[in-house]
N, C-alpha and C positions, 0 to 999 in steps of 0.2 A: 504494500500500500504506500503509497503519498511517492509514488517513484516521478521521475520528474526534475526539470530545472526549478518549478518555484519552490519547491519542498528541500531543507536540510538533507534529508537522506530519507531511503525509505524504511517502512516500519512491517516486519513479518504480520502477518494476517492471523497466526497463531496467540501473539500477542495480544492481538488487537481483541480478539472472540474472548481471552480471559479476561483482559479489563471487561468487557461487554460482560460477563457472567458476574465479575465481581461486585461491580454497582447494581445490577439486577439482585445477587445474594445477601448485600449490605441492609443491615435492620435499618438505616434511614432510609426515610423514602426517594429515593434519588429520582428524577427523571430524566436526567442529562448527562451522557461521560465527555467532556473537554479531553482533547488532545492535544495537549501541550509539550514543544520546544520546550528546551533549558538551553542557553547556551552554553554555562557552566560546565553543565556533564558531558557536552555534546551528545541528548537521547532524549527522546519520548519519555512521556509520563502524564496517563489520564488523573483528571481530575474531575469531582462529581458535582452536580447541582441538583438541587431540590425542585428551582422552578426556572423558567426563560429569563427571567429579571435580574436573576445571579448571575447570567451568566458574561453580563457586559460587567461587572467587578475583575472581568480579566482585559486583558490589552492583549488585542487581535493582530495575528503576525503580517507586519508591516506595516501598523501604524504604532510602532512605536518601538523606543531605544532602550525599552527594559529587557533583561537576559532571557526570560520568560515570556513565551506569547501563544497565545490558541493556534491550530493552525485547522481543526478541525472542532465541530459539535457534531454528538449524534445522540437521538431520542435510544435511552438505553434497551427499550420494549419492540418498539419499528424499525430498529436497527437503521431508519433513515436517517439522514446526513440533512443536520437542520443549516439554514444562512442564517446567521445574521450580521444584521446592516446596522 
């Protein structure tokens, strides 16, 4: 996944399905996994939201000069790939 020039690197699809399972199996109620850059580590690393409105509390990859930035949402139930703008 995320293979490509606009993407850091890509990210296995095996990885991706266990974040997807672990926000799903998490006692909060997530509805969102964030797929978040570090640049620090140089690696991927989801992160969960509860609802759509948490989810602009992150800074989306390219608008901005923090080490950390979204570069994916996905509803963690529809397995679909949310925008936002």
């Amino acid at each position: 996944m995320f293979d490509g020039r606009e993407y850091p690197k890509s990210l296995e699809e095996d990885t991706f399905e266990e974040w997807l399972e672990q926000g799903r199996e998490s006692k909060m109620r997530y509805e969102y996994m964030l797929v978040v850059w570090d640049d620090l580590e140089a690696d991927y690393h989801a992160e969960y939201v509860e609802s759509r409105s948490l989810i602009r509390k992150y800074p989306m990859w390219g608008e901005s000069a923090s080490h950390s930035a979204i570069i994916a949402v996905y509803d963690l139930y529809s397995e679909a790939r949310i925008y936002v703008q």
